[in-house]
Phi, psi and omega in degrees: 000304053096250191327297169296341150288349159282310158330302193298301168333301163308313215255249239312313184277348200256298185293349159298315173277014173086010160283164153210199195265148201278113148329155180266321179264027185278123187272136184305168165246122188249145173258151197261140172237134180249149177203139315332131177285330161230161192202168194274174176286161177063004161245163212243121184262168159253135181230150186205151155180175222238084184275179166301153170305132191189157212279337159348075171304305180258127172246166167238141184249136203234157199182099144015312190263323103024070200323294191284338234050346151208167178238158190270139156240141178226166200306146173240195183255018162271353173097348185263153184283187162166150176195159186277132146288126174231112210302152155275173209261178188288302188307345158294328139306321199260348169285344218244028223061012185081000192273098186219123182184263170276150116279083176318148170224136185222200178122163217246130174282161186289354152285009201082312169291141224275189184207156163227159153177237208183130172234133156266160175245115176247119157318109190246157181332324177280335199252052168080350160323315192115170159343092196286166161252153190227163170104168163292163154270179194210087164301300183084170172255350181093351189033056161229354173270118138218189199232065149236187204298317188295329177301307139351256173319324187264293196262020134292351179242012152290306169291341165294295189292334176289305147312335163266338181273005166264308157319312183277327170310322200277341155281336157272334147325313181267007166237000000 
């Protein structure tokens, strides 16, 4: 009795949050692959991925992230779809909340099961990052260096006292 009111208990609480049991028509999530997976504004991904076999050539993958909002992938003779993408530009990111960093991608095989997957976009130095530096560096001398003869002379004889005033300690010590 015990046993069945917990079962119950369970199955009660799993249809409350919305789970349920997986269907015979429930269509799979395939994952869609970017390469690069992060890239800069303006540049160009490969996007790929592997549905059931089918007479389909061509799918399309949507995405935000995305210059057009979508890119075509077409079947290749590995059985996987794929296509080149061109990322939006920074100012097309920056209309976008400013926002640049993961960007889902998504879209449907031609069985129905959908593909998802993901690019980051990273602000790079050229891309609204800041500035690169260029150029030598610039040290400067600090104005405590010179070089003359008194300068010499004054730290050699720092060093000399230091060294004797070490030599005479280490000589009352020993004996």
């Amino acid at each position: 009795m015990r046993a069945s009111r917990t079962a119950i208990t369970v199955l009660g609480a799993a249809a409350l949050l919305g789970f349920a049991a997986p269907t015979a028509s429930a269509k799979s999530v395939e994952p869609a692959w970017v390469s690069p997976a992060e890239a800069g504004p303006g540049q160009s991904v490969t996007v790929s991925v592997t549905c059931e076999t089918s007479s389909v050539k061509t799918i399309t993958a949507n995405s935000q992230a995305f210059s057009t909002g979508s890119a075509t992938l077409t079947l290749g003779s590995d059985g996987k779809y794929s296509g080149k993408a061109l990322l939006a530009s920074k100012e097309e990111f920056a209309s976008k909340a400013g926002r640049t960093s993961g960007w889902g991608i998504d879209g449907s095989c031609p069985n129905g099961d959908t593909f998802t997957g993901a690019v980051e976009v990273k602000a790079g130095p050229h891309d609204g990052g800041g500035k690169q530096p260029s150029g030598p560096v610039k040290t400067g001398l600090g104005g405590s260096t010179r070089t003359g003869p008194a300068d010499l002379v004054a730290g050699g004889a720092l060093v000399g006292g230091g060294v004797g005033g070490f030599w005479l300690l280490r000589r009352r010590t020993a004996s």
